[in-house]
GUTI-571619 format. One record per residue (C-alpha): residue number from 1; residue in three letters; x, z, y. Coordinates in pm, 1 decimal. Each point is the difference from the previous one (the first is absolute). Last residue first. Example, Ala and Ser with C-alpha at 12.3 -4.5 7.8 and 13.67 -1.06 7.14 Angstrom:
<pts>
@nr:2; rest:SER; X:1367.0; Z:714.0; Y:-106.0 $
@nr:1; rest:ALA; X:-137.0; Z:66.0; Y:-344.0 $
</pts>
This chain:
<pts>
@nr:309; rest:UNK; X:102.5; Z:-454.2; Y:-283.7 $
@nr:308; rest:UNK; X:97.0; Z:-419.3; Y:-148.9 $
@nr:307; rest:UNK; X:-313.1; Z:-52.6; Y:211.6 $
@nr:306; rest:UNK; X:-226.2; Z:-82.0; Y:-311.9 $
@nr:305; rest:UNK; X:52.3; Z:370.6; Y:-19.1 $
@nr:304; rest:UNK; X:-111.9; Z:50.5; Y:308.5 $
@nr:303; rest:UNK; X:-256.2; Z:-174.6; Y:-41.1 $
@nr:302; rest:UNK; X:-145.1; Z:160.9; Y:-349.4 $
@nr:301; rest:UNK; X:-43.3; Z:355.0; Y:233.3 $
@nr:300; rest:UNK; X:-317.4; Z:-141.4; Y:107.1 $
@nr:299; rest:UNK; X:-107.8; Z:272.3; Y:190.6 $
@nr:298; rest:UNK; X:335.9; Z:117.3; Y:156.0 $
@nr:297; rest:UNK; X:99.5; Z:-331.6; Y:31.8 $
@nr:296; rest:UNK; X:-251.8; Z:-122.7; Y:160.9 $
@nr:295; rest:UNK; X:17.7; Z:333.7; Y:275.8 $
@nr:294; rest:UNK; X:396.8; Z:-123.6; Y:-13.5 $
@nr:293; rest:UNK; X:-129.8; Z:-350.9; Y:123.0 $
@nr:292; rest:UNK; X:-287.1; Z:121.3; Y:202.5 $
@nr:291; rest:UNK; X:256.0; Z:224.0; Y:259.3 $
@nr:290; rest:UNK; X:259.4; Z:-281.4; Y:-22.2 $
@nr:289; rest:UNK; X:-295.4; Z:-282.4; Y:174.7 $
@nr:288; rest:UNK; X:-62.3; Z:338.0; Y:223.7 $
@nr:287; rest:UNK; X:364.9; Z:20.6; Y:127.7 $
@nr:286; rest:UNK; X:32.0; Z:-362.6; Y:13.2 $
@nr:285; rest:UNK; X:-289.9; Z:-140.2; Y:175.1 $
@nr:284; rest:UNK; X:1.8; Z:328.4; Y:271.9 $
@nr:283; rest:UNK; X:363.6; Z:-70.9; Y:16.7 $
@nr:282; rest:UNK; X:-41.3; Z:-364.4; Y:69.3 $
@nr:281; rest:UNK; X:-318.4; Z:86.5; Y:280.0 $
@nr:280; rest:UNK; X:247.7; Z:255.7; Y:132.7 $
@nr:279; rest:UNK; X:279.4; Z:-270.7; Y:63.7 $
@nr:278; rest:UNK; X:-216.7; Z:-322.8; Y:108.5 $
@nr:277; rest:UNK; X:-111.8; Z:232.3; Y:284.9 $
@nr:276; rest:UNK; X:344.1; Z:109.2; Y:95.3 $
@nr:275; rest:UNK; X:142.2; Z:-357.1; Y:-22.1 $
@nr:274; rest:UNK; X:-281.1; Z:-141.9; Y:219.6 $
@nr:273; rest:UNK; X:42.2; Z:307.2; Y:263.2 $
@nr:272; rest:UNK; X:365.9; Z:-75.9; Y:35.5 $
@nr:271; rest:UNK; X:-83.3; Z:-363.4; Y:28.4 $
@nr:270; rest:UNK; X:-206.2; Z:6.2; Y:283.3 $
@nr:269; rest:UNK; X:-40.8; Z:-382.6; Y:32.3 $
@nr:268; rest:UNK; X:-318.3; Z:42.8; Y:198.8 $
@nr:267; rest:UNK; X:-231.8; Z:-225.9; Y:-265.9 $
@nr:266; rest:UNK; X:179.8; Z:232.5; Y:-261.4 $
@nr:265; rest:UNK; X:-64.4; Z:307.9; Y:138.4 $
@nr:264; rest:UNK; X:-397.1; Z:-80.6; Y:65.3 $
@nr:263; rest:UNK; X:-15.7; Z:-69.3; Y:-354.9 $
@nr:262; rest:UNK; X:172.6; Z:310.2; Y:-141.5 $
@nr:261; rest:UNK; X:-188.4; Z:223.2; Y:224.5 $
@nr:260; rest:UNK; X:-312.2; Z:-174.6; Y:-156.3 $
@nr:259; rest:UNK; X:139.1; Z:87.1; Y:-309.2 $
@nr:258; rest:UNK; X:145.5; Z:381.4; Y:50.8 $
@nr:257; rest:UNK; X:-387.7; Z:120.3; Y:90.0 $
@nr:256; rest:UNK; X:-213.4; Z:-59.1; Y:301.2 $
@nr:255; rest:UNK; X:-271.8; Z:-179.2; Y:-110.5 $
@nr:254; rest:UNK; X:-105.6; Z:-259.1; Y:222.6 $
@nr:253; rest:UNK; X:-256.3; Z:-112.1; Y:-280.2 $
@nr:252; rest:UNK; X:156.1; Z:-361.3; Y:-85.2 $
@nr:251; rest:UNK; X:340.4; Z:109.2; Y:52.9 $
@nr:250; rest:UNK; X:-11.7; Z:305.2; Y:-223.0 $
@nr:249; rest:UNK; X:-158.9; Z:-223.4; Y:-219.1 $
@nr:248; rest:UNK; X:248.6; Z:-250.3; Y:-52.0 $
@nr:247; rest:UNK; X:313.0; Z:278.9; Y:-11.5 $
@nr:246; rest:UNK; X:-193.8; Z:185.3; Y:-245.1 $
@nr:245; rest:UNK; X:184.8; Z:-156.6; Y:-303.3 $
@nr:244; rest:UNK; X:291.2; Z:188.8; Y:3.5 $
@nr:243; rest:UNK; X:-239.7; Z:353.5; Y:-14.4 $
@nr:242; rest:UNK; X:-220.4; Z:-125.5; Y:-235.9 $
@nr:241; rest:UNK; X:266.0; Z:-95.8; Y:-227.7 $
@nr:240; rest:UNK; X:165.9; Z:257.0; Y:14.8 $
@nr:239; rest:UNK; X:-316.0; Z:246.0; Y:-64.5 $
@nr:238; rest:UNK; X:-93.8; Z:-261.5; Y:-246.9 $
@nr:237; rest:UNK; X:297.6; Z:26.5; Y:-244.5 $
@nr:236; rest:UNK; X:-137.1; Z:386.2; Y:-100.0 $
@nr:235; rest:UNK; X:-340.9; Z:-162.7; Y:-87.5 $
@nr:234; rest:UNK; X:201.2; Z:-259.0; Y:-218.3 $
@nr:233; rest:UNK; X:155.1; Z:311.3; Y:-160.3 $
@nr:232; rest:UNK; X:-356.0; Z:164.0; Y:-103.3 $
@nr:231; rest:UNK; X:-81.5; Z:-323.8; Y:-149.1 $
@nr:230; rest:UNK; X:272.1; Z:-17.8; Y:-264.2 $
@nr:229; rest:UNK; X:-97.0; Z:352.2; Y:-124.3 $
@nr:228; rest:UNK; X:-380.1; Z:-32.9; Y:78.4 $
@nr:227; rest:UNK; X:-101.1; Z:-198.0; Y:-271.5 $
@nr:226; rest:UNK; X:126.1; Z:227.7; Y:-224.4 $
@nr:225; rest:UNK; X:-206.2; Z:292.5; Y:135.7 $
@nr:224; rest:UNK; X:-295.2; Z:-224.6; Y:5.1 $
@nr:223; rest:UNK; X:43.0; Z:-92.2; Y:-360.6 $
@nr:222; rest:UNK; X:52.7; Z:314.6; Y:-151.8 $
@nr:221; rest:UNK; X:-188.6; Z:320.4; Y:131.5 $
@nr:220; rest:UNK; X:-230.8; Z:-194.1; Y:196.6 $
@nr:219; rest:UNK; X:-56.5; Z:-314.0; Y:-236.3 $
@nr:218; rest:UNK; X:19.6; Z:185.9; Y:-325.9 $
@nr:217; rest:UNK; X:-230.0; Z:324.4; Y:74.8 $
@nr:216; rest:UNK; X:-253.9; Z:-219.3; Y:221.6 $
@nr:215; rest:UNK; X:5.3; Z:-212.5; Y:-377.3 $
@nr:214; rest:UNK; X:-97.1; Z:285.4; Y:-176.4 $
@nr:213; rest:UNK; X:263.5; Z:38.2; Y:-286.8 $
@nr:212; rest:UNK; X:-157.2; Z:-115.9; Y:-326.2 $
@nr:211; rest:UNK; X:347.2; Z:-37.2; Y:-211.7 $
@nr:210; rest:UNK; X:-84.6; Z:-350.7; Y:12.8 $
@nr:209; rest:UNK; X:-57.1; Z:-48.9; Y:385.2 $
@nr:208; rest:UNK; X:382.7; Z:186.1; Y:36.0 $
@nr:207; rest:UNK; X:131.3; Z:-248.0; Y:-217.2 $
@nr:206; rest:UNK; X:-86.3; Z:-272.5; Y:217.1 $
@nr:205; rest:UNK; X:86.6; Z:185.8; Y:288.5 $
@nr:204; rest:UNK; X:346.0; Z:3.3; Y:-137.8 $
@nr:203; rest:UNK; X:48.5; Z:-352.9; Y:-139.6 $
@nr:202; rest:UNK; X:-38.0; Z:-126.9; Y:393.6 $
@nr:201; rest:UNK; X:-281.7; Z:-205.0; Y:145.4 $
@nr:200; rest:UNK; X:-110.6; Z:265.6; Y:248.2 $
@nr:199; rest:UNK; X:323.2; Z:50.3; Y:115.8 $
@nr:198; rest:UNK; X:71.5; Z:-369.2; Y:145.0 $
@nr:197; rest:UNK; X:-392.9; Z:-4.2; Y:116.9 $
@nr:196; rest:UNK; X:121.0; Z:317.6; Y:222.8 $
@nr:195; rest:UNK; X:294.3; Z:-149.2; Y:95.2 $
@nr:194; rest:UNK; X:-140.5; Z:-335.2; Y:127.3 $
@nr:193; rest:UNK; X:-309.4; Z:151.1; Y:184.6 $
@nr:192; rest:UNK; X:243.2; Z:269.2; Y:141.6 $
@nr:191; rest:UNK; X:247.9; Z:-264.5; Y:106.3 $
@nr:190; rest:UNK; X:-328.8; Z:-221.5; Y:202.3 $
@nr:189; rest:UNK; X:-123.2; Z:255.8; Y:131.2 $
@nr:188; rest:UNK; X:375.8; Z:55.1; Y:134.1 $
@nr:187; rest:UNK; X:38.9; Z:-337.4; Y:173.1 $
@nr:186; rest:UNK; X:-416.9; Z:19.8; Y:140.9 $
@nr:185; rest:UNK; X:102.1; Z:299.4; Y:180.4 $
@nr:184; rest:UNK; X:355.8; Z:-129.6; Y:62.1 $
@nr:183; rest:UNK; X:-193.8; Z:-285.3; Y:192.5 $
@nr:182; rest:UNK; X:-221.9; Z:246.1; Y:171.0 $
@nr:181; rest:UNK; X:286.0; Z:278.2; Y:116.5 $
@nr:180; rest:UNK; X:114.6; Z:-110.2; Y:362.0 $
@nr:179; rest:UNK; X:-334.9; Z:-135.9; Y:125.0 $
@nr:178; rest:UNK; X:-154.2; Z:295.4; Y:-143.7 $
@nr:177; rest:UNK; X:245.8; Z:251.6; Y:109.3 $
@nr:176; rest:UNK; X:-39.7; Z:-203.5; Y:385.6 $
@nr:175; rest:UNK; X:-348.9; Z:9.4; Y:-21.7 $
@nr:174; rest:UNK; X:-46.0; Z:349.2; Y:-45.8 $
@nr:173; rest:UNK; X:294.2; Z:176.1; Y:154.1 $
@nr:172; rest:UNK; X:-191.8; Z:-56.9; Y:350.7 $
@nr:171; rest:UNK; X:-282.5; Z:260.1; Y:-126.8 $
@nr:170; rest:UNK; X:233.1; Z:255.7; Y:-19.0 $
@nr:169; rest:UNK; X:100.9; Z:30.9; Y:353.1 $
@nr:168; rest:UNK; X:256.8; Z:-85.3; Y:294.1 $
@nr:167; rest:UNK; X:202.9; Z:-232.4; Y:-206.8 $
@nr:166; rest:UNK; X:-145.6; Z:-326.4; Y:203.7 $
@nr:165; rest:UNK; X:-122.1; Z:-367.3; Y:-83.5 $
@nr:164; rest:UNK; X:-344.2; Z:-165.7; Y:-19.1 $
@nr:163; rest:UNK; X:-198.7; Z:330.8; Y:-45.9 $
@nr:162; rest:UNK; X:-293.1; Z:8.7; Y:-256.3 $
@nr:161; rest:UNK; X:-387.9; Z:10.1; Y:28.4 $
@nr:160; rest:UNK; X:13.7; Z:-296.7; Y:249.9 $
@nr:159; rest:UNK; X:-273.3; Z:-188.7; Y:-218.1 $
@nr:158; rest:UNK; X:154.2; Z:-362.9; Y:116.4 $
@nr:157; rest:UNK; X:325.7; Z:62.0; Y:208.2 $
@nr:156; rest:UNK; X:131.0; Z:324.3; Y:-221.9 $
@nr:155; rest:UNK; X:-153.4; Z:-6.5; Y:-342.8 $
@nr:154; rest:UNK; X:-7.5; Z:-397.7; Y:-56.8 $
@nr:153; rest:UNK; X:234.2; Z:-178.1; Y:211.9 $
@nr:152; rest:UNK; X:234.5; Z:325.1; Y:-72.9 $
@nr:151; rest:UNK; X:-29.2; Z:-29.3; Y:-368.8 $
@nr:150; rest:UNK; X:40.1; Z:-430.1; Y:-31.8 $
@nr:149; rest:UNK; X:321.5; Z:81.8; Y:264.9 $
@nr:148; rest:UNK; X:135.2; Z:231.8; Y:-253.4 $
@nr:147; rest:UNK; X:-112.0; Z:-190.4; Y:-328.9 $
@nr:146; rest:UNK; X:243.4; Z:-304.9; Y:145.0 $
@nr:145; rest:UNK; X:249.8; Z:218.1; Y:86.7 $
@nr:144; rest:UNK; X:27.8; Z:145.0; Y:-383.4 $
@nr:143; rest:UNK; X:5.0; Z:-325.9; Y:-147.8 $
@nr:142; rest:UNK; X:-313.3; Z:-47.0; Y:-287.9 $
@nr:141; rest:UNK; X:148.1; Z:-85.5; Y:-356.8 $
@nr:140; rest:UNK; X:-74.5; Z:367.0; Y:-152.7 $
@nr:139; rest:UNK; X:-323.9; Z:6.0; Y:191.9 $
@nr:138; rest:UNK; X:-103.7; Z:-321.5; Y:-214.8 $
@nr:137; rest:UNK; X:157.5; Z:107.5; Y:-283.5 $
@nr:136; rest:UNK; X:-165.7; Z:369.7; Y:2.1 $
@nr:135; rest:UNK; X:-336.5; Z:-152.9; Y:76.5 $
@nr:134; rest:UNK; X:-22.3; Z:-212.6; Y:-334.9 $
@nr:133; rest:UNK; X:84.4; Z:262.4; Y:-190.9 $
@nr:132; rest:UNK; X:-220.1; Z:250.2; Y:138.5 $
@nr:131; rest:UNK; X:-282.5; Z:-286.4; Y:-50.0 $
@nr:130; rest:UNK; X:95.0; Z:-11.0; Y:-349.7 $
@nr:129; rest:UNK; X:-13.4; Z:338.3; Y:-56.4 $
@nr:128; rest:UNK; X:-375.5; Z:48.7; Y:136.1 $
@nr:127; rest:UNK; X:-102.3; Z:-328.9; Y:-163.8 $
@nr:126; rest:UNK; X:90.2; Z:212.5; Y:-335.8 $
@nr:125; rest:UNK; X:231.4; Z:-222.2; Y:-201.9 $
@nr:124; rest:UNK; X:330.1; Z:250.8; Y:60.5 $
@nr:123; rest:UNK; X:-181.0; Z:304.1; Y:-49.3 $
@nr:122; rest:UNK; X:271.9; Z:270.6; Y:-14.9 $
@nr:121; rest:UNK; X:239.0; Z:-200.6; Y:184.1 $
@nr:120; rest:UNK; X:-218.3; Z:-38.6; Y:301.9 $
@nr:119; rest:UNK; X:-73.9; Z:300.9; Y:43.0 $
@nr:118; rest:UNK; X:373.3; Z:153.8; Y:-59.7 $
@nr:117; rest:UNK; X:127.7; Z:-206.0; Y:260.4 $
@nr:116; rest:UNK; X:-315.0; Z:87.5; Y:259.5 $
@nr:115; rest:UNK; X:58.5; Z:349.7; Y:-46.3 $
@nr:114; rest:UNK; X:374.2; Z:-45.5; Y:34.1 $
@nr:113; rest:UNK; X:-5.9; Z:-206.6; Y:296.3 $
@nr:112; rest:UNK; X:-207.6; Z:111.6; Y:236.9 $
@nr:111; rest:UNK; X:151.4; Z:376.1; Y:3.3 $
@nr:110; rest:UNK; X:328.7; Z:-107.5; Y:14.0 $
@nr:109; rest:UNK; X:5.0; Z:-299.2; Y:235.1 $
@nr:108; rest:UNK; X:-166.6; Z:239.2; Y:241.8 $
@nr:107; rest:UNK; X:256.6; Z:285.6; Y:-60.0 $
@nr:106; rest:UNK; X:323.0; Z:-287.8; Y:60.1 $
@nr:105; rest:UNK; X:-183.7; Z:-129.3; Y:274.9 $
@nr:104; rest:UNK; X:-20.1; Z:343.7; Y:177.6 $
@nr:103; rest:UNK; X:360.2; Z:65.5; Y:-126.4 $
@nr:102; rest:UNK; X:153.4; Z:-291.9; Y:167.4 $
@nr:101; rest:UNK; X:-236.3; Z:26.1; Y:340.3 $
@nr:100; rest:UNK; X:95.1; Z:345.8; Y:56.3 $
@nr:99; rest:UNK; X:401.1; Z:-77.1; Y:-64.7 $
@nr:98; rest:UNK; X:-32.0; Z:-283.6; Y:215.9 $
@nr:97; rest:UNK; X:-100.1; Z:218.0; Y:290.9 $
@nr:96; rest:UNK; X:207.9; Z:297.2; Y:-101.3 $
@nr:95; rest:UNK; X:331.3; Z:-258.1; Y:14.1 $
@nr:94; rest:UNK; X:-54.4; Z:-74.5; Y:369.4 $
@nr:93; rest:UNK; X:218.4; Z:250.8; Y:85.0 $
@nr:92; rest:UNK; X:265.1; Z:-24.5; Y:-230.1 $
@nr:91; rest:UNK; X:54.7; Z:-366.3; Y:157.1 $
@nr:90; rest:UNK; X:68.6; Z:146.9; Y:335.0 $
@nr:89; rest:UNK; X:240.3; Z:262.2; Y:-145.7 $
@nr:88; rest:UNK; X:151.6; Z:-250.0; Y:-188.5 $
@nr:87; rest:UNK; X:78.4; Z:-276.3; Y:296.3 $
@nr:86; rest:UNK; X:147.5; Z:333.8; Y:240.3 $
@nr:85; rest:UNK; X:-192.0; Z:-58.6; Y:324.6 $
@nr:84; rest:UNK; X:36.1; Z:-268.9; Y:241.9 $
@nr:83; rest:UNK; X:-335.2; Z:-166.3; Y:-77.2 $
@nr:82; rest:UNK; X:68.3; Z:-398.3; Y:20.2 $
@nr:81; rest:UNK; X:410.8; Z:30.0; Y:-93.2 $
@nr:80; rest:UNK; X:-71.3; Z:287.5; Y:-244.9 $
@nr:79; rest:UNK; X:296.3; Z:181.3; Y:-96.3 $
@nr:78; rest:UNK; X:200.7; Z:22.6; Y:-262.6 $
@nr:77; rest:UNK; X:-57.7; Z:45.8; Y:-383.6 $
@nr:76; rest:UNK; X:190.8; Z:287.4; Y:-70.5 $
@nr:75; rest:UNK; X:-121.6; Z:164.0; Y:-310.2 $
@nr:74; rest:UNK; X:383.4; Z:100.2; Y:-93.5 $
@nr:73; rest:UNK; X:41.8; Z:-283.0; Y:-224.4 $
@nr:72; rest:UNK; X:-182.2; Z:-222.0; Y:217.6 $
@nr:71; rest:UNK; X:240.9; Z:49.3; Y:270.5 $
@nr:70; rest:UNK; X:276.0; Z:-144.5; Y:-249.2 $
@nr:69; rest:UNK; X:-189.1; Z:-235.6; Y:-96.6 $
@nr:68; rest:UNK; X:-107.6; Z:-148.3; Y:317.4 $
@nr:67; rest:UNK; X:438.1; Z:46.2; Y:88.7 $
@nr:66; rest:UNK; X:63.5; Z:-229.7; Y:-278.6 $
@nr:65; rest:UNK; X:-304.7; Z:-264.4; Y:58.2 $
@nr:64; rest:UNK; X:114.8; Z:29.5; Y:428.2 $
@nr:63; rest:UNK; X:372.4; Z:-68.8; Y:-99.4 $
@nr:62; rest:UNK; X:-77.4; Z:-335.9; Y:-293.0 $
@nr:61; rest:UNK; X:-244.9; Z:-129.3; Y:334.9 $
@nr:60; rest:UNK; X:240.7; Z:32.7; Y:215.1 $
@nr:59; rest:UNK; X:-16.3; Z:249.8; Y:364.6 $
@nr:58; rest:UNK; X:-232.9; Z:-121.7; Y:272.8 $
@nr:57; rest:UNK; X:-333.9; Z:139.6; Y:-165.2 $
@nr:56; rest:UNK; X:138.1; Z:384.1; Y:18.7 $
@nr:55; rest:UNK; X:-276.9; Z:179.2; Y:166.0 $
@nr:54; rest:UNK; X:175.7; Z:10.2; Y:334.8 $
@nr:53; rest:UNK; X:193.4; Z:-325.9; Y:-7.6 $
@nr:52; rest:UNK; X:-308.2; Z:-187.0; Y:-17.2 $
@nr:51; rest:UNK; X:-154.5; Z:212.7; Y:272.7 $
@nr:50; rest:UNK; X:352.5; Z:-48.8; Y:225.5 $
@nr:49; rest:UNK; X:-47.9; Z:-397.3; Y:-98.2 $
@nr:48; rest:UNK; X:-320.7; Z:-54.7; Y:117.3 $
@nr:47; rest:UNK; X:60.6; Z:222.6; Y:350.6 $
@nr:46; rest:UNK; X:325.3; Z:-231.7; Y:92.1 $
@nr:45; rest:UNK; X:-203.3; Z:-312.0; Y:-112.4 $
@nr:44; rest:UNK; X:-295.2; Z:76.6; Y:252.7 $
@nr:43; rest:UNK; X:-343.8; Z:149.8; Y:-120.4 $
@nr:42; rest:UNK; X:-268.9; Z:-236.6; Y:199.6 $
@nr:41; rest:UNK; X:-123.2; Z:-134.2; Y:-309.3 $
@nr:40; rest:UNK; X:-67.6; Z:380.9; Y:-193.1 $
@nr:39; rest:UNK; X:204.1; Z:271.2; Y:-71.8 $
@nr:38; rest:UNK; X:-127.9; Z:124.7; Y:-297.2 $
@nr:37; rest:UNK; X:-63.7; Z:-364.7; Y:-123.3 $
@nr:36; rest:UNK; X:328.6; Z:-148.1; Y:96.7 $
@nr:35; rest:UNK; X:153.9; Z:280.9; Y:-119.2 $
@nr:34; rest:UNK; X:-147.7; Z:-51.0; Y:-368.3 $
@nr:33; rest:UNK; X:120.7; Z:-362.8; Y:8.0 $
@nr:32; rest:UNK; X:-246.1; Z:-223.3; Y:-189.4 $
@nr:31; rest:UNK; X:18.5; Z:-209.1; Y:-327.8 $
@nr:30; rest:UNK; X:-23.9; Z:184.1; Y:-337.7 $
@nr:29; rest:UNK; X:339.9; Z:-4.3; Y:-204.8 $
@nr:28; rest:UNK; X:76.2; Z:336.9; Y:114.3 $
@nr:27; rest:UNK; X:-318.4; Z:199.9; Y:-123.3 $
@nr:26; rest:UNK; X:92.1; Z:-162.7; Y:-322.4 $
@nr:25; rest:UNK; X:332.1; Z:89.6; Y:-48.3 $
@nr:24; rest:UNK; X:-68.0; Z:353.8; Y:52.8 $
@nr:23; rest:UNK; X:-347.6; Z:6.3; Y:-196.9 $
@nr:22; rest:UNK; X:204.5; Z:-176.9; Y:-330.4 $
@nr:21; rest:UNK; X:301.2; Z:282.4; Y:32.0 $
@nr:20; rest:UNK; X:-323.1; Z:273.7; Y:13.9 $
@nr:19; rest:UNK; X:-219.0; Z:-118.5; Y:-256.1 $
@nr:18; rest:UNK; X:320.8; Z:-47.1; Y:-237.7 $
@nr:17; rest:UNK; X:141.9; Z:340.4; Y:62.0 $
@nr:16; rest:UNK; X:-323.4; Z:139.3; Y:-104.5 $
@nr:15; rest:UNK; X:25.8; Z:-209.7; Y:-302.7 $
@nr:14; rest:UNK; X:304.6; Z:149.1; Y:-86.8 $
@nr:13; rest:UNK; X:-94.4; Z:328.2; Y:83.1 $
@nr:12; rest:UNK; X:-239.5; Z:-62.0; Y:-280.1 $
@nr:11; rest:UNK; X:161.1; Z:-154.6; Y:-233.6 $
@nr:10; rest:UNK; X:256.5; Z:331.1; Y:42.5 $
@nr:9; rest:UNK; X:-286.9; Z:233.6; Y:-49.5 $
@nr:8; rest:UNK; X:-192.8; Z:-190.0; Y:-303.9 $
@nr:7; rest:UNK; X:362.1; Z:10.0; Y:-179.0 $
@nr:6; rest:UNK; X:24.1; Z:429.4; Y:51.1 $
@nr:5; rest:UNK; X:-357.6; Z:30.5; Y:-141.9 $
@nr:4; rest:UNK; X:61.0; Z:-215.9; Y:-263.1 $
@nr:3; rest:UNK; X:338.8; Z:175.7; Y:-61.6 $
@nr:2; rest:UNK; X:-125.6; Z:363.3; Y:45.1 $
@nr:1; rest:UNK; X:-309.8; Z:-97.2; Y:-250.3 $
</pts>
């Protein structure tokens, strides 16, 4: 277990190192001067090339990657050219706001989809199950901006029972978790329905049915706890996923969490901020991606023994 444990670490630092080499390079290759837009047209060459100078964009690109990492090895992202604050601290601020929106989509994907999953695998010909079926593909291939402007056409401008855009109260979570969590919803529907089915069709239960165990006995003390193993890490993967992915929606609602912040950096040329953002949002990835790998593990122990652990 110490040396799966210690090889999941080091893949992922690696991969942390990754996000953050590929951000620097990138956030460089985009056109625009960040001076020029701090400062402005009427900023004269003198005044360009002292703000340059003071965050560093003069020096070579191989001397600004070493010194980034350097800085990022003691948390030190730099400053923010747009905000003037420390780029971290500015980015840690805005981290509650995603964070809210993350886990409410992560509950309401949760609670939708698992009743709904086990529905429809328990009677797959029922017109009930088929319909779930068919409604879990469709919202599965729906884009998440293109559900958040169909939700605020309909519940903000037309029956203006929900706010548009704001973080000042519960009821503007709504549309943004749903937004955010609807194709997952119909995604992990979908993986229930599968896994269930999967289970139900194993040696096991047969067996079980011929020794006369009651079959709420078999598929709640067997099958659904099964089912769950594989499942239960998927759910873990959301969080990440929820919270890289809420870029688009953040944008869409005015949210003010790290991926709107992210987008207005970038169309400023703030790279500092840009780096710091893409930075957490890795971590968060990697840290919880590690978290449901050893919880796998520790319920399945066959992986890590298929691990070479």
């Amino acid at each position: 277990m110490a040396g799966y444990l210690a090889r999941r670490v080091a893949q992922s630092v690696l991969v942390i190192w990754g996000a953050l080499t590929i951000v620097f390079v990138v956030v460089r290759v985009i056109p625009g001067d960040p001076a020029a837009l701090l400062l402005g047209p009427t900023a004269t060459r003198e005044q360009l090339a002292r703000t340059r100078a003071s965050f560093g964009l003069d020096r070579p690109l191989p001397e600004q990657y070493v010194s980034y990492l350097l800085d990022v090895a003691r948390l030190d992202f730099g400053e923010s050219v747009r905000l003037g604050g420390p780029a971290m601290s500015e980015v840690l601020q805005r981290l509650p706001a995603t964070l809210s929106l993350a886990f409410a989509a992560l509950a309401l994907t949760v609670l939708v989809s698992f009743p709904l999953g086990v529905l429809a695998a328990r009677r797959p010909h029922h017109v009930g199950g088929r319909l779930i079926s068919v409604l879990s593909l469709a919202g599965q291939g729906m884009p998440q901006f293109w559900v958040g402007i169909m939700l605020i056409l309909l519940f903000s401008a037309t029956l203006r029972w929900l706010p548009a855009s704001g973080f000042t109260s519960l009821q503007g979570l709504i549309m943004p978790a749903i937004a955010l969590s609807l194709p997952f919803i119909g995604w992990l529907i979908r993986s229930v329905r599968s896994g269930v089915i999967d289970e139900l069709g194993k040696d096991y239960v047969r067996t079980a049915t011929a020794k006369g165990l009651l079959d709420g006995t078999i598929f709640y003390g067997h099958v659904l706890r099964n089912t769950l193993i594989p499942v239960t890490t998927v759910v873990g993967l959301l969080l990440g996923i929820f919270i890289g992915n809420a870029v688009i929606v953040e944008v869409v609602f005015a949210w003010p969490g790290v991926g709107r912040m992210l987008v207005d950096a970038i169309e400023y040329r703030d790279y500092s901020v840009v780096q710091a953002a893409v930075a957490v949002i890795t971590v968060v990835y990697v840290v919880l991606n590690l978290a449901v790998d050893v919880l796998y593990t520790y319920l399945d122990p066959r992986v890590r023994f298929q691990e070479g652990g």
